[in-house]
C-alpha positions in Angstrom: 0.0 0.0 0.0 1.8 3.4 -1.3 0.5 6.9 -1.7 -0.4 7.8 -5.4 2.3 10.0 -5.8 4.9 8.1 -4.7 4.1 5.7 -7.1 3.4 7.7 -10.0 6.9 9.9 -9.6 8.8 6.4 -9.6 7.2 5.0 -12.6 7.8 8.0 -14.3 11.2 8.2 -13.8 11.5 4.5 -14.8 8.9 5.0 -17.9 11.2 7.6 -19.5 13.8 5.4 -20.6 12.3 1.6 -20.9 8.1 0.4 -21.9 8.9 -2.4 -19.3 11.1 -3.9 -16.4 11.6 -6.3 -13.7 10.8 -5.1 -10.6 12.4 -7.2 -7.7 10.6 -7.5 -4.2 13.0 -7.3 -1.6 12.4 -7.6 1.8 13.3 -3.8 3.3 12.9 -2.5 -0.4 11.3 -2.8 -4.2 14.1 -1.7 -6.7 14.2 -1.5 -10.4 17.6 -1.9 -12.5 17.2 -1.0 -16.5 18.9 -0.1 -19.6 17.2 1.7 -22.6 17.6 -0.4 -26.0 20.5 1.1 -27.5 22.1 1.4 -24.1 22.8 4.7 -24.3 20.9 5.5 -20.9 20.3 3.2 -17.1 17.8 3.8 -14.3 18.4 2.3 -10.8 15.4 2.8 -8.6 14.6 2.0 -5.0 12.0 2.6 -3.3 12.5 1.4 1.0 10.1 0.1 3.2 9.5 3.4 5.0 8.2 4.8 1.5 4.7 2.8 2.0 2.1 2.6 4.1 2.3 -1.1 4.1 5.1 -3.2 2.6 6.0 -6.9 2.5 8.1 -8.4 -0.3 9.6 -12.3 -0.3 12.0 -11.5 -2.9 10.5 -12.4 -5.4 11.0 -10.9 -9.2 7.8 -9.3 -11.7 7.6 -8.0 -14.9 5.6 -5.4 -15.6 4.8 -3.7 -18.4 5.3 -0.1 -17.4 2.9 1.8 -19.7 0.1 -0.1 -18.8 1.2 0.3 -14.6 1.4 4.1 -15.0 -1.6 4.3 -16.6 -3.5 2.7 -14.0 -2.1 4.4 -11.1 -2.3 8.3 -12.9 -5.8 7.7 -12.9 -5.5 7.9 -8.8 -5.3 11.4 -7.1 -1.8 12.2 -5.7 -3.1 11.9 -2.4 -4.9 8.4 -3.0 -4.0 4.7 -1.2 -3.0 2.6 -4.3 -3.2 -1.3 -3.1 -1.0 -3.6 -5.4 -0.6 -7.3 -4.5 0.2 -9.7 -6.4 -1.9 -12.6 -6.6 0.3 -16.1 -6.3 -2.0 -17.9 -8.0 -2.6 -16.2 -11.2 0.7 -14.7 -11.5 -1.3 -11.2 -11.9 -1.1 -8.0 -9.7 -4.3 -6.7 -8.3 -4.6 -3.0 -8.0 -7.1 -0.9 -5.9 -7.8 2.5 -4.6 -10.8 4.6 -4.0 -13.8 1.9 -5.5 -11.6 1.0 -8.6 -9.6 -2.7 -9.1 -7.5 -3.5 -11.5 -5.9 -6.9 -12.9 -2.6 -6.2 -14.5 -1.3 -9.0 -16.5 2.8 -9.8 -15.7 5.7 -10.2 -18.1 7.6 -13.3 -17.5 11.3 -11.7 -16.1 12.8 -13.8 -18.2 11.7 -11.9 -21.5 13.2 -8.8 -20.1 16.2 -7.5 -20.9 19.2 -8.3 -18.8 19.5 -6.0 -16.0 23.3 -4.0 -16.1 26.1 -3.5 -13.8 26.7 -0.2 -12.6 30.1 0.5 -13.7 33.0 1.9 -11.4 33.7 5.5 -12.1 36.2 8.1 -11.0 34.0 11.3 -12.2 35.9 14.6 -11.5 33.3 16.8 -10.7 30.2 16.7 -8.2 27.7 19.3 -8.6 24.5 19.7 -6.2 21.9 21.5 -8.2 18.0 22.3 -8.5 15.9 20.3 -11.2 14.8 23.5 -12.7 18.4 24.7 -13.2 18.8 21.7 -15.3 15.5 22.4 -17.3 16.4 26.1 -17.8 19.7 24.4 -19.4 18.2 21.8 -21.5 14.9 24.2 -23.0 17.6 26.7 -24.1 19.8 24.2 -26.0 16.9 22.4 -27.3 16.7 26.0 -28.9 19.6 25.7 -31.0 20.8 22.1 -30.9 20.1 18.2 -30.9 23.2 18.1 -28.3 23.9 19.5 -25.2 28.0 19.9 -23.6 28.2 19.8 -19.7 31.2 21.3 -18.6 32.8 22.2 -15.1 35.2 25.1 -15.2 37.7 24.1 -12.2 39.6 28.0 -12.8 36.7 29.7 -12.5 34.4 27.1 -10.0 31.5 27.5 -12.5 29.6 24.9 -14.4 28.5 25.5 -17.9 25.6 23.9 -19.6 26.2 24.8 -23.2 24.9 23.7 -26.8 26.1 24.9 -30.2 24.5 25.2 -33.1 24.4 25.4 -37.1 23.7 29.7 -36.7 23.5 29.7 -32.7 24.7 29.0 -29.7 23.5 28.7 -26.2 25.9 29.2 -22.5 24.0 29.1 -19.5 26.7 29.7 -16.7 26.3 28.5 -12.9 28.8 30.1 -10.5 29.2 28.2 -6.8 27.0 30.6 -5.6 24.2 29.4 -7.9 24.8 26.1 -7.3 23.8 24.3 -3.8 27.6 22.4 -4.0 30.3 22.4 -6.2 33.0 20.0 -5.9 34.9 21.2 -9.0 37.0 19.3 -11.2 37.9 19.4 -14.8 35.1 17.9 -16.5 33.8 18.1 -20.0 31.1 16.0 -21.9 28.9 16.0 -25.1 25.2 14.2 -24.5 22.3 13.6 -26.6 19.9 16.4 -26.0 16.6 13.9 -26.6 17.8 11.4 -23.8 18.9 14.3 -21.4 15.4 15.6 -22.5 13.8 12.2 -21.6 15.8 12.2 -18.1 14.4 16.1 -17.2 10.8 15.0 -17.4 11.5 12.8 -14.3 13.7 15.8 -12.3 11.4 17.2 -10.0 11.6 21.0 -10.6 12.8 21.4 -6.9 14.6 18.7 -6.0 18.2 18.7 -5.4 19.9 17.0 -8.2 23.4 15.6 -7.5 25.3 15.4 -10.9 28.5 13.8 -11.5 30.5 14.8 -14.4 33.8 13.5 -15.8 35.6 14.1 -19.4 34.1 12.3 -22.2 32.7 9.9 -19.7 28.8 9.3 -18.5 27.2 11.1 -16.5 25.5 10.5 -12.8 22.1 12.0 -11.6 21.0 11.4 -8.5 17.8 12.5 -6.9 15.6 11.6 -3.9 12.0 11.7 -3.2 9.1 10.8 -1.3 10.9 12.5 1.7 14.2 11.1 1.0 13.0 7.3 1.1 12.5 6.6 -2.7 16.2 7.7 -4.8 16.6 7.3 -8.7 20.0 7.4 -10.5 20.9 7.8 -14.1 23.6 7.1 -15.9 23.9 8.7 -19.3 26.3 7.8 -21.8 28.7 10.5 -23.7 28.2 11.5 -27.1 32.2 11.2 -28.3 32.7 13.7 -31.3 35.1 12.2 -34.7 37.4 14.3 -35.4 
């Protein structure tokens, strides 16, 4: 048993990037490991105990498809009681809240795509900003570009978001003093601006967004919700330029 909104802000940030996903059942915690198809971009999800009003997992493993889920549970009001259990018998999960039940039909795990290992990286650069910094950034290069540089000047403690294009150009500069945290580093990458796009729908607009940044290397966003017991990380891969 979870509030609606809890549940609605993690499927979105899961239904950004991948239609469907194995969600695992763990005792203390439900968490959610997936990789777009051209595995470009990863969410990792959990969602603990505390972030329900009831929660009891065996460990078990269910596929969902995620469309379908998020459908159901955005016709709830944020403030609703959304009842999922899944039904043993028929392998289906039952959904109710306020008069209306639901039988979702489950994805055998197997059909899913692999789950992936969260690689080891030694990023540079830690940056603690709002979401809607990051959406400021992203609407003004989706102005001028279908990319979108990230770039941490260590000299001058400042990180640039910054997108060039065929006639213009975009530079949206965040001092320390803008930012909530700045561990500065050198650190410069290119990104696809229609997967960063993807990944900003899911930023809440005031939510702190931890960002790690390296050169030519992915990048890390971090963000918690549901009063710091529900936390979604991406992991976006670089766009590396020919020469």
């Amino acid at each position: 048993m979870v509030e609606a909104s809890t549940i609605q802000d993690a499927l979105e940030s899961l239904s950004v990037l991948v239609d469907e996903c194995k969600i695992r059942l763990h005792s203390d915690e439900l968490s959610v490991r997936a990789v777009d198809p051209a595995n470009v971009a990863m969410a990792d999800l959990s969602l603990e105990q505390g972030a329900f009003e009831h929660y009891s997992g065996g460990g078990g493993v269910i596929g969902v498809n995620l469309n379908r889920l998020e459908d159901i549970v955005n016709m709830a009001n944020s403030g609703d009681l959304i009842n999922l259990e899944l039904n043993e018998r028929t392998r289906k999960l039952d959904i109710k809240f306020d008069g209306l039940s639901y039988t979702l039909s489950l994805i055998d795990p197997d059909s899913i795509r692999q789950e992936p290992d969260i690689p080891e990286l030694d990023l540079a650069a830690e940056i603690v900003l709002e979401g809607s910094q990051i959406d400021r950034g992203v609407k003004a290069a989706d102005m001028v570009s279908d990319h979108i540089r990230l770039r941490v000047d260590d000299a001058e403690e400042a990180l640039y978001i910054e997108a060039d294009g065929d006639t213009d150009d975009v530079n949206l500069k965040l001092t320390r003093e803008d930012l909530i945290a700045l561990n500065s580093g050198t650190a410069n990458s290119l990104f696809s601006l229609d997967y960063l796009k993807d990944l900003n729908k899911a930023f809440p607009s005031d939510a702190e967004i931890t960002t790690e940044l390296g050169d030519d290397f992915p990048v890390k966003f971090h963000f918690n919700f549901a009063e710091g017991l529900a936390n979604t990380t991406y992991m976006l891969a670089p766009r590396i330029q020919s020469d």
